[in-house]
C-alpha positions as CSV (number, residue, x, y, z in Angstrom):
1,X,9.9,-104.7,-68.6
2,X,8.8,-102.2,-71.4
3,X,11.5,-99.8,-73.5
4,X,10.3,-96.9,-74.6
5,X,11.3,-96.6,-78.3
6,X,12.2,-93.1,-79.1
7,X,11.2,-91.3,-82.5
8,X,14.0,-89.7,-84.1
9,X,13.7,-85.8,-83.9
10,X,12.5,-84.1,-86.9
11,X,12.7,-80.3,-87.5
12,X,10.8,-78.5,-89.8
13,X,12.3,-75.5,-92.4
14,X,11.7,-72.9,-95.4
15,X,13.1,-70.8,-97.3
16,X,12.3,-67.1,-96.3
17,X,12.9,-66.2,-100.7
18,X,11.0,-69.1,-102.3
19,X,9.2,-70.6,-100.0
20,X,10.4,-74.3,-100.0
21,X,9.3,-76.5,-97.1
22,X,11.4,-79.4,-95.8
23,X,12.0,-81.9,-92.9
24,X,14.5,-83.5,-91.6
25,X,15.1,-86.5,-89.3
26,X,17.9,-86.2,-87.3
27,X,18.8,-90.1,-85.5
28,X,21.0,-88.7,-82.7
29,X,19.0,-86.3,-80.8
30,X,18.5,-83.2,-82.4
31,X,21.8,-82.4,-82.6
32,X,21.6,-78.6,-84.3
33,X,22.4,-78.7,-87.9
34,X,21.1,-76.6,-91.0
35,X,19.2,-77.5,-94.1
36,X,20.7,-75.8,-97.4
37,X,19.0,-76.4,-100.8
38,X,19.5,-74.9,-103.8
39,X,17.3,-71.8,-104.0
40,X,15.9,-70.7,-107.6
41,X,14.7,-66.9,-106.2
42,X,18.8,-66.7,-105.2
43,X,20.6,-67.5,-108.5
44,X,20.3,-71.0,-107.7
45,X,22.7,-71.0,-105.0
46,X,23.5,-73.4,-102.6
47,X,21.2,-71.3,-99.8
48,X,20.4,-71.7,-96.1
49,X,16.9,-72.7,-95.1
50,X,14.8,-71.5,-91.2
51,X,13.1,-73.3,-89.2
52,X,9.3,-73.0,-89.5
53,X,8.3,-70.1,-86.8
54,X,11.5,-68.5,-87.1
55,X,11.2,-64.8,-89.5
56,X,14.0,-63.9,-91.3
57,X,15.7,-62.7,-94.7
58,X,18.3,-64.3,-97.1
59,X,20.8,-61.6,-99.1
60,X,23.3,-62.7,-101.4
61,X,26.3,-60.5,-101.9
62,X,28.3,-59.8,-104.9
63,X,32.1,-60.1,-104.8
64,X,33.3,-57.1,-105.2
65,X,36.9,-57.6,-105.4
66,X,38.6,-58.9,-108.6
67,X,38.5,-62.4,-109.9
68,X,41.4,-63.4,-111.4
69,X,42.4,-67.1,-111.9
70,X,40.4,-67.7,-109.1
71,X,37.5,-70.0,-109.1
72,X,34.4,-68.1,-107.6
73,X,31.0,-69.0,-107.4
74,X,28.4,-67.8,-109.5
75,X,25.2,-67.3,-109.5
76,X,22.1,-67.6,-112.7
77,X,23.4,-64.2,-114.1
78,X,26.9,-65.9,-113.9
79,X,27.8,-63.1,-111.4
80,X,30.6,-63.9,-108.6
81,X,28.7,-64.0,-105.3
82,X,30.6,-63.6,-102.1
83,X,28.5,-64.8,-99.2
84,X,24.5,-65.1,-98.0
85,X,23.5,-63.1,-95.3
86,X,21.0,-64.6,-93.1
87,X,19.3,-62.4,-91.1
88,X,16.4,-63.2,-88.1
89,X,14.9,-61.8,-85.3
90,X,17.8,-62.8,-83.2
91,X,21.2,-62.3,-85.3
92,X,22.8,-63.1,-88.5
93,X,24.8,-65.8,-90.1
94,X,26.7,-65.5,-93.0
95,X,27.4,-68.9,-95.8
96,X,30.6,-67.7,-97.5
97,X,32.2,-69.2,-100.8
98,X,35.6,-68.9,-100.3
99,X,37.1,-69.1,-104.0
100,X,39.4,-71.4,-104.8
101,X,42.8,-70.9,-105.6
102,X,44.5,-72.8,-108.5
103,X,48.5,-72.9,-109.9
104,X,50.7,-74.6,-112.4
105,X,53.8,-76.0,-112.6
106,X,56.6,-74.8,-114.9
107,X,58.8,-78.5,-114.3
108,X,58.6,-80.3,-117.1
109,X,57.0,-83.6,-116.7
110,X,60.1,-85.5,-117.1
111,X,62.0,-83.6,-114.6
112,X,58.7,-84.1,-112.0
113,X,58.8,-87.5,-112.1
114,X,62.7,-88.0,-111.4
115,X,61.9,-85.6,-108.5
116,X,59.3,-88.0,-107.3
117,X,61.4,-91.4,-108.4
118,X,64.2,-89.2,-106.2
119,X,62.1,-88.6,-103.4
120,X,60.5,-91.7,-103.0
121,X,64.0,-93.7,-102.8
122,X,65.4,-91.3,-100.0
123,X,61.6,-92.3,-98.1
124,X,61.5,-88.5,-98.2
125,X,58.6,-87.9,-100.6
């Protein structure tokens, strides 16, 4: 008895602002995914890529509301961008870059660590 061996799936995409070609091979059926790549003609952002035959247009946006401690993405111009737009023939997507939020401590780091000596001898930390 003969089993058919089947070929992985393989999609085809570009870049609608520079142009870049790619494939990928997908081992589990085509499940739907996304190629990204780092796109030059964008700032080098981290940029969604079509699939060949679909028409489309990638926008990035500027963040327009104020960076403070924040970490944002930039792009080439070292300019916070907000999202990319992706627009086709059928809808738009949006790849945002949600900024990232830090802090610091004012406990000393003596007093931290008999909080976490404390903590871990109650089995509550």
């Amino acid at each position: 008895m003969a089993v058919p061996i089947l070929a992985p799936a393989h999609r085809e995409w570009y870049c609608p602002s520079c142009h870049k070609t790619d494939v990928t091979t997908d081992p589990h059926g085509g499940k739907p995914h996304t190629r990204f790549h780092t796109c030059p003609k964008l700032g080098f952002l981290t940029t969604p890529m079509l699939p060949v035959g679909v028409k489309g247009k990638l926008v990035a946006h500027e963040r327009e509301d104020y960076v403070g401690n924040e970490i944002v993405r930039v792009d080439a111009n070292n300019r916070p961008v907000a999202s990319i737009v992706t627009t086709r023939d059928n809808g738009q997507d949006c790849t945002v870059f949600a900024p990232t939020a830090n802090g610091r401590s004012d406990v000393p780091p003596a007093r931290r660590n008999a909080i976490a000596r404390a903590g871990s001898a109650t089995g509550s930390g």
